[in-house]
N, C-alpha and C positions, 0 to 999 in steps of 0.2 A: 504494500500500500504506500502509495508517496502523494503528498501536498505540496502542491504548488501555492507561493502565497501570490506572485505576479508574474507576468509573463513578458514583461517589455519593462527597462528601466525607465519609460515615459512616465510612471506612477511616481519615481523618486527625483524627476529630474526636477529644474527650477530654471528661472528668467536666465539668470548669472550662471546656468551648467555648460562646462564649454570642455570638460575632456570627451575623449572618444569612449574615455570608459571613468565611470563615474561612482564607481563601487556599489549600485544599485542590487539589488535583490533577485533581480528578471531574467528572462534566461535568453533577451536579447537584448543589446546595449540599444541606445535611446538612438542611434542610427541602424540598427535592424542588423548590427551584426552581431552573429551566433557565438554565443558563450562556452566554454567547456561543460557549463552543466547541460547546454541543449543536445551536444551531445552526446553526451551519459545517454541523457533520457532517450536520444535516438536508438544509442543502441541497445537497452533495454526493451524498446519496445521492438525489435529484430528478432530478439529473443524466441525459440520455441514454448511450446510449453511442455512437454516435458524434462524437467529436471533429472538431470543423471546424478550430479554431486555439484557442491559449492562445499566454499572453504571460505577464510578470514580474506581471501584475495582474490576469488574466482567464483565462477557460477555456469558450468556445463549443461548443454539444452538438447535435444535430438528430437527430433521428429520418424515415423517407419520409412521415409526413404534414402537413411544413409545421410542425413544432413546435420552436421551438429554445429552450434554456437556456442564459443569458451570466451566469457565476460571476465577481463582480467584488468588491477585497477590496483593502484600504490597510494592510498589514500593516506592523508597525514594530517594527526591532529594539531590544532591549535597549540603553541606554548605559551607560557606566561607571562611573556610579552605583549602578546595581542592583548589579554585580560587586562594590562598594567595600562594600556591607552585610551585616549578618548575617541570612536569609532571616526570622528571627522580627522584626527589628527593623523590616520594613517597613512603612508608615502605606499606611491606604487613602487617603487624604486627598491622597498626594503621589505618585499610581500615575503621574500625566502626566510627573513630572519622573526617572521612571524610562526611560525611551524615547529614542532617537536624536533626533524632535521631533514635531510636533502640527500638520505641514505635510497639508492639504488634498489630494486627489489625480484629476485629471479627465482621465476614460477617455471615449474614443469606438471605439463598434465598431460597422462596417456589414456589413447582411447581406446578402449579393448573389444574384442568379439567381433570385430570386421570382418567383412569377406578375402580372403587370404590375397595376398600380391595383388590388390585391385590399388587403380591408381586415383590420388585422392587431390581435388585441386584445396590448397589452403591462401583464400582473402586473409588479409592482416588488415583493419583500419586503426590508425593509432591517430592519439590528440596529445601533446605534449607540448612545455615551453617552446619546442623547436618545431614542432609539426600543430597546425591547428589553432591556437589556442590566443586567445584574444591579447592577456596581458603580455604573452612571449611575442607576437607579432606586432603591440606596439613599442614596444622597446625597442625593435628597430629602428623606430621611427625618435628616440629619447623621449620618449614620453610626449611631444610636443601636442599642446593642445591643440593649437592652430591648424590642424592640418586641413585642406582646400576634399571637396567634395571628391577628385579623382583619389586621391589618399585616402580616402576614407572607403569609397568604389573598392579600390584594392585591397583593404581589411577585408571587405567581406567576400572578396573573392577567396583569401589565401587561410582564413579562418576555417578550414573547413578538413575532419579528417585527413591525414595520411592513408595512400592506397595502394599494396602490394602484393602481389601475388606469386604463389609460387606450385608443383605438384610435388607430390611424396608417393613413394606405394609404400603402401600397410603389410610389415612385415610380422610373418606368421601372425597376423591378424589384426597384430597392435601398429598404433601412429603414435605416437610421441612427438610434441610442440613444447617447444622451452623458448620462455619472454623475459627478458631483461628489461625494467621499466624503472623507467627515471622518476622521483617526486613527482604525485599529483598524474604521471599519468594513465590513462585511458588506454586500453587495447581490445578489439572485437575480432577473432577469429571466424571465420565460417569455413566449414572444411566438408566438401561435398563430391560425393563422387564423378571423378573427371574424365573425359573422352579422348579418347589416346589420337 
């Protein structure tokens, strides 16, 4: 079950808002570009419904025709920093040093009882400070508020998953995927049988 409280930072913006991103609640900045949480929720809702296994970092999906979804995700709590400031007083600049820390985190998950030597295509979408993700993409830019409508065009082009693909064949029945994931982020596997 998940709550949504807004769905666009137009709810929190004001006369005087002039970042690209404004620390709003919504899960689109108040120029319509896509958040890391929009994408969670995307691919969440990609999801199968049948659940195989989840764990503290993952959530395996299948369906009967050999399709599965492996939701993997480096989530990091708040530290006692965040807590120690005034929620307006906070710099985008210093979002890392808001966090428990910026430890790395590598998942392996295997898919077992496939059909022997069958060859399996595996999508990867990831969302990360460097793939995707709104605060990572405008830092390229320094933060600048001013940036001109093409600049801002280009946020929401480049804000959007990372997309790669690759094949495997399922030996003696099993696939094994192993994800190194940087802080904060986002990885959606879909691994589906592929046509040679």
């Amino acid at each position: 079950m998940i709550g949504i409280w807004m769905g666009t930072d137009w709810c929190s913006s004001y006369y005087d808002t002039s970042h690209v991103a404004n620390g709003g609640n919504g899960m689109l900045s108040m120029d319509g570009i896509r958040k890391p949480i929009y994408h969670a929720l995307a691919f969440l809702n990609r999801m199968h419904a049948g659940c195989l296994q989840r764990g503290p970092n993952y959530i395996v999906t299948a369906n009967a025709m050999n399709s599965y979804y492996i939701l993997c995700y480096n989530w990091k709590r708040y530290s006692y920093r965040y807590f120690r400031q005034e929620e307006n007083d906070l710099d985008v600049r210093q979002l890392s040093e808001l966090f428990e820390n910026d430890e790395e985190l590598c998942l392996q998950t295997t898919l077992a009882r496939l059909p022997e030597d069958m060859r399996f295509v595996v999508k990867k979408r990831t969302v990360n400070d460097e793939n995707g993700s709104l605060p990572g993409e405008w830092s390229r830019f320094e933060y600048d508020r001013n940036l001109d409508g093409r600049d801002v065009q280009y946020l929401r082009n480049v804000c959007v998953p990372r997309l790669s693909m690759h094949r495997q064949t399922a030996e003696k029945g099993r696939l094994t995927l192993t994800a190194t994931l940087k802080a904060h982020e986002i990885t959606l596997f879909h691994v589906y049988e592929g046509r040679s």
